[in-house]
N, C-alpha and C positions, 0 to 999 in steps of 0.2 A: 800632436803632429810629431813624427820619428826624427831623429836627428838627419838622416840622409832626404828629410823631402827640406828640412829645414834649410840645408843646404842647397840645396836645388833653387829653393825660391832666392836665397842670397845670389848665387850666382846670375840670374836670372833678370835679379833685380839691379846687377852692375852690368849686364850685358844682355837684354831681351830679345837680344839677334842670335844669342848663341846657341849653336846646332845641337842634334842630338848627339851626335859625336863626340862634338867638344865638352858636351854637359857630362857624357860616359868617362871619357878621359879623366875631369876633373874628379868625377865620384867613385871611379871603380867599378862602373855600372857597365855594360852593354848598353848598346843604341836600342834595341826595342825593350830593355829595361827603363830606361829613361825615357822614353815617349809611353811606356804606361804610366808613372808614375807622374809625368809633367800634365796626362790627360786627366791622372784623377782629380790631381790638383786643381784643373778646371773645372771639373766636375762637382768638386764640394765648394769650387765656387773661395778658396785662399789664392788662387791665382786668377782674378779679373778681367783681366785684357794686356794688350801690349800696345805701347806709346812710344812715339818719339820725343826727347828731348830736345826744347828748342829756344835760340837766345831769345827775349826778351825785345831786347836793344834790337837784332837785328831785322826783327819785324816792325820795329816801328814803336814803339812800345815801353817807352826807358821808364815811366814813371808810373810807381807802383804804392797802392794804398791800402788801410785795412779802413774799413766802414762799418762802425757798430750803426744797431739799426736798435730801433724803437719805436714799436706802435703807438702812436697818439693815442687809441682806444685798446687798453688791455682786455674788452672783454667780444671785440671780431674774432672772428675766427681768425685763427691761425695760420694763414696761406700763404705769409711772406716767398716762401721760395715759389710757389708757383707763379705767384703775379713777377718777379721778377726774374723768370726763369727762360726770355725772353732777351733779356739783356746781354751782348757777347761780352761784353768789358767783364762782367763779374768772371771771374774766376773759379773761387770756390766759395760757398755759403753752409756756413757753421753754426749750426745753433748751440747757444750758450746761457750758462747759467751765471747770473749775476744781474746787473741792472738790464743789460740788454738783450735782446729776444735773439740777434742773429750777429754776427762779423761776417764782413764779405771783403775777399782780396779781389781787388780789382787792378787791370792795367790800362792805361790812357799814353797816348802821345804828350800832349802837353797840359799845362794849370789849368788851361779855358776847357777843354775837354773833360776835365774830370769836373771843372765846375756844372757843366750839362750833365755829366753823366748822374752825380749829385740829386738835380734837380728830377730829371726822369725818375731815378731811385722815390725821391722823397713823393712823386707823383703816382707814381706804378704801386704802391704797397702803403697810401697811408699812413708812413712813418717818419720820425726825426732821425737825423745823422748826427754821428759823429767821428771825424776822419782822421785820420794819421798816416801821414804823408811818407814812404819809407825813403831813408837817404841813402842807405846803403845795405846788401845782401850779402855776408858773409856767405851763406850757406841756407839750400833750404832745399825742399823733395826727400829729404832723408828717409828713408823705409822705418815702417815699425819694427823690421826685425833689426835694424843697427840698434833699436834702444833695449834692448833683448840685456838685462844684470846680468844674465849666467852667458854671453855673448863674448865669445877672447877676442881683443883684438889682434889685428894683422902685425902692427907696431908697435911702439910703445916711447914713449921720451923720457919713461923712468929709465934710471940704470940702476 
């Protein structure tokens, strides 16, 4: 990918509201340079969709966990996500390499909620849990291209 689409998704990815316009300003582009350029990007499918960001907390929603899962029977098939793909609480479900088959971030209102939600899990797919409860979120949504090595940053706290 060129360094100018590169930038485009950055931008993009800090403000998904922002115009053609504004996107030309920041690159030096024209505005129908930049609406081809943001269409291909959809087109090969590096740009996805567009999402609002939203709190947590003020949905209702403060208490947030990650659930490794584990099929009882290693040798069912493998459908975890679909049997559980049904569930709004999960968030996102990650298949992983190590003892467990999958992690799932989930959100719940309160302890009794996540203890059902738990239980449906363990019912809906089959499998054993195990949970960790998170306390606190510094920081998280980060794009893959902020982890970008050859990526400068903005600031810096060296001197």
């Amino acid at each position: 990918m060129e360094d100018l689409d590169r930038r485009l998704v950055g931008l993009l990815l800090a403000d998904g509201r922002m115009s053609y316009t504004d996107l030309g300003r920041a690159t030096g582009l024209s505005t129908s340079a930049v609406h081809q350029r943001v269409r291909r990007l959809e087109e090969r499918g590096v740009i996805t969709g567009y999402s609002a960001t939203v709190s947590p907390d003020a949905l209702g929603l403060p208490l947030t966990a990650l659930i490794s899962v584990t099929p009882f029977d290693p040798s069912d098939p493998d459908d975890v996500p679909h049997r559980l793909a049904h569930i709004r609480e999960i968030e996102d479900c990650h298949s992983v390499a190590g003892v467990e088959s999958y992690i799932l971030k989930v959100r719940v209102s309160k302890p009794a909620d996540l203890e059902d939600l738990l239980a449906r899990i363990r019912s809906a797919a089959n499998v054993s849990t195990r949970t960790t409860v998170v306390l606190s979120t510094p920081w998280e949504g980060r794009s893959a291209s902020s982890h970008r090595a050859d990526a400068t940053p903005e600031s810096s706290d060296e001197a």
